[in-house]
N, C-alpha and C positions, 0 to 999 in steps of 0.2 A: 438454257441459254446463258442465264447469269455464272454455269459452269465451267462453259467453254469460253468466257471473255477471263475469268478467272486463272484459266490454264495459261490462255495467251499473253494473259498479265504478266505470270509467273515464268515464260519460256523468255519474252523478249525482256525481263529483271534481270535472268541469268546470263543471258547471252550480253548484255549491255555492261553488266559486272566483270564478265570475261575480258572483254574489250577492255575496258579501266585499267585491269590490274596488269595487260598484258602491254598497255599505254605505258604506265605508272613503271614497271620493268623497264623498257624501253629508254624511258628517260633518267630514270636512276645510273643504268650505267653507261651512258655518256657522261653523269653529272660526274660518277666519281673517278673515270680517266682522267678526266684532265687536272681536279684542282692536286692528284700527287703528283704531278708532274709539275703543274707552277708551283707546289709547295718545296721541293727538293729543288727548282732553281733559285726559288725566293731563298731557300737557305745558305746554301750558295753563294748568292751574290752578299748578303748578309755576313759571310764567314769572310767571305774577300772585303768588306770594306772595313771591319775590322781593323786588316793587317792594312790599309791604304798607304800608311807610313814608308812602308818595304816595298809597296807595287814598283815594278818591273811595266816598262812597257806594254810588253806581248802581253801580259795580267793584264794591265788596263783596256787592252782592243778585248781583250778573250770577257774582259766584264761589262764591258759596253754594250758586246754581241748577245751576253745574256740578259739584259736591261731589254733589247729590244726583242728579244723573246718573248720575254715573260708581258710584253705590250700588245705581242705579237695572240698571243693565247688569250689575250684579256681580253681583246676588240674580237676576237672569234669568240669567244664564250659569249659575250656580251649581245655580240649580232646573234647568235642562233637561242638566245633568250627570246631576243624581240622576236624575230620568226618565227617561233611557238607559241608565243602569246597572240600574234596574229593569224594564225590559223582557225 
């Protein structure tokens, strides 16, 4: 008896580890699409305020639009944190 609760120890360990690690996958790469995307506009709009001196109009609407991107990605990333902490 103490064999067979022994196995079933051992069968729903693995099966529940599986689970974890296929969890653990899962959310690693949603984690890591998005921050090279806010990283490469953050640098961006970084490179552009640099030059702020020489901004051109159209530069200013075009770094505005990336301002509210990169707010835009931040309150989605942000929200689907809390949603998985609530689950």
């Amino acid at each position: 008896m103490f064999s067979v609760i022994g196995i079933v120890v051992s069968v729903l360990g693995s099966l529940s580890q599986r689970r974890l690690q296929k969890a653990e996958a899962r959310f690693r790469s949603k984690t890591e699409v998005e921050p090279r995307l806010s990283d490469n506009m953050k640098t961006t709009v970084k490179n552009k305020i640099e030059v702020i001196d020489t901004i051109i109009d159209q530069d200013f609407d075009t770094l505005l639009v990336m301002i509210k991107g990169i707010r835009v990605l931040y309150l989605r990333n942000q929200r689907s944190h809390i949603d998985a902490h609530l689950r």
